[in-house]
N, C-alpha and C positions, 0 to 999 in steps of 0.2 A: 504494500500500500504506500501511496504516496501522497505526503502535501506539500503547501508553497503558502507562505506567508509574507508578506510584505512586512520587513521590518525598518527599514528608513522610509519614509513617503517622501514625495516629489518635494521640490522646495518651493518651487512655483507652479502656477495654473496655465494647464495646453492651450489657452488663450488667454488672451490679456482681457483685462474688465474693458479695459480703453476699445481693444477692439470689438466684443459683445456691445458694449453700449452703443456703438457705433453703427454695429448692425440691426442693433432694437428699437433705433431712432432715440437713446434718452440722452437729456444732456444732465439732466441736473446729477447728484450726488447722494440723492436719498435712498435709490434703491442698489444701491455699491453691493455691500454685503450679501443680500439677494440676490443679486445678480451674479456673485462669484461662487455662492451656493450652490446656483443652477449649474456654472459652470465645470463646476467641481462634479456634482449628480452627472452630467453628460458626461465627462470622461469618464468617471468610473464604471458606467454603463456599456462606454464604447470599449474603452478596456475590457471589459469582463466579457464582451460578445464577440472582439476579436481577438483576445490575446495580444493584443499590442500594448505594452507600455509605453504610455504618452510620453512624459518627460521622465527623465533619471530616478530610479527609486532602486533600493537594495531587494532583493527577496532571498528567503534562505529555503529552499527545497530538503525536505526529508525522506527516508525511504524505508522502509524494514529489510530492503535487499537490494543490490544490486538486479536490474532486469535481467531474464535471461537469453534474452535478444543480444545483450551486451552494445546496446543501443541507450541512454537516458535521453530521454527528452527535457528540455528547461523552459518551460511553462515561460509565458515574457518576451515579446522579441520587439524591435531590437535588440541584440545581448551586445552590451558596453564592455564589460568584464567579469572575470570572475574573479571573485575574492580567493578563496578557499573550496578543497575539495575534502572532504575526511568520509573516515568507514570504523567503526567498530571491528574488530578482528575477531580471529575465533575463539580469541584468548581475552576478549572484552577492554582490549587496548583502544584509544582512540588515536590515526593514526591517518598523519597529512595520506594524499594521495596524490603524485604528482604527473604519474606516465600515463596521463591520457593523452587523447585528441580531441579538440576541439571542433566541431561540423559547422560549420553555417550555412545557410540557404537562401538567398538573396532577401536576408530581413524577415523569412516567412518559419525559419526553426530554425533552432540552434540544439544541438546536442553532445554529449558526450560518447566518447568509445574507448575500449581501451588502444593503446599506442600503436602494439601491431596488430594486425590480423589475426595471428596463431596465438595472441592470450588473450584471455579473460580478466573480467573483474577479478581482485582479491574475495577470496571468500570470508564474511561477517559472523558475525556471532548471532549466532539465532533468536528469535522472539525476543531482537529488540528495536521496537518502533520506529527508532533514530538512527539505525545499521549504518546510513547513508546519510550525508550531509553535504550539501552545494551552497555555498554563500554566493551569490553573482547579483551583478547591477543590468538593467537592463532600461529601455526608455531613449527616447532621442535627447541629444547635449541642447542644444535649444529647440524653440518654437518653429522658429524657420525651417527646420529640419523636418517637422510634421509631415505627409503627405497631405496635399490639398482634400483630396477625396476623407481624409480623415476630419481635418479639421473642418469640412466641411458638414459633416455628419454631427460632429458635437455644436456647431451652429446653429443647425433641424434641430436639435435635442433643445436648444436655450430657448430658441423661435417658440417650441411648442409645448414647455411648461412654462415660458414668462405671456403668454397671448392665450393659455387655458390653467391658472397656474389649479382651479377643481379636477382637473386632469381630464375635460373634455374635449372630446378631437371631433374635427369634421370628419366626415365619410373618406375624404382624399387622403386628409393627417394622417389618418389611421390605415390606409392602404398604404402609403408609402413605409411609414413605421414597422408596419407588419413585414414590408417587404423585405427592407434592409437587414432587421431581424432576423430573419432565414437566413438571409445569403451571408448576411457578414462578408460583405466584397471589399475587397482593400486595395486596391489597383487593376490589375487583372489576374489575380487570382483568389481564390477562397481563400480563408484562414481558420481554421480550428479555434475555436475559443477556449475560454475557460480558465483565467487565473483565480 
């Protein structure tokens, strides 16, 4: 079994309030906070349906084993770095891991292997939750870096809880919503969600 947690969060928001306000038509200063609420609510949305971390945040992946594909997936992409790699042994040592390989896929996954082909993971010590440990950062260095199709999605998402914020959609809203939903399209290819 495997999880992922997010344990540094972003330091800034995948859009600037400057720019939402811009795009919501407000000038004055009263609804700021709200506004960067909403902003905040869309990415974590779009994150979680496409697996893309918007801007920079740490997550630490856990595992009770090494997979036996000798394949890890890391939940998050873009992958900035990885901090640390560790495994429990069979002798309940905790114990860096450093001869892997690193995979990437044009921004769409990133995973782990072991170094060569003819090995395998280290084997862990069994029935323990934490076997496997991945600290990595993932997330784009700035905003600009977003894909347009991305930030343009957490745009829809501000448009249509600051213009319904009872969470009422027109017939259209709610087809397009539904639409993206499914597909989770992220340039021209699908993404697997799920952080």
């Amino acid at each position: 079994m495997q999880n992922v947690k997010l344990t540094t969060a972003p330091t800034e928001l995948a859009i600037s309030l400057a720019d939402a306000k811009r795009q919501l038509g407000v000038s004055n200063d009263r609804q700021d906070r709200y506004i960067e609420t909403l902003i905040e609510s869309a990415s974590n949305h779009v994150t979680h349906c496409t697996g893309r971390a918007l801007m920079q945040a740490t997550y630490q992946l856990t595992a009770d084993r090494w997979p036996e594909s000798n394949v890890l997936f890391l939940p998050a992409v873009p992958l900035a770095s990885i901090t640390s790699v560790s495994y429990v042994n069979t002798s309940g040592v905790s114990t860096n891991y450093t001869t892997y390989q690193l995979v990437q896929c044009d921004q769409v996954q990133s995973y782990l292997v072991p170094a060569t082909t003819k090995s395998d993971f280290p084997s862990t010590q069994a029935d323990n939750v934490a076997a496997v440990t991945v600290t990595y950062t993932a997330g784009y260095s700035s905003r600009d870096d977003i894909p347009a199709e991305v930030r343009n999605l957490i745009f829809m998402f501000v448009r249509q809880q600051f213009d319904n914020p009872d969470g009422s959609l027109t017939a259209l809203q709610q087809r397009g919503l539904d639409m993206l939903r499914r597909a989770c399209w992220v340039g021209d290819y699908p993404v697997a969600g799920g952080i």
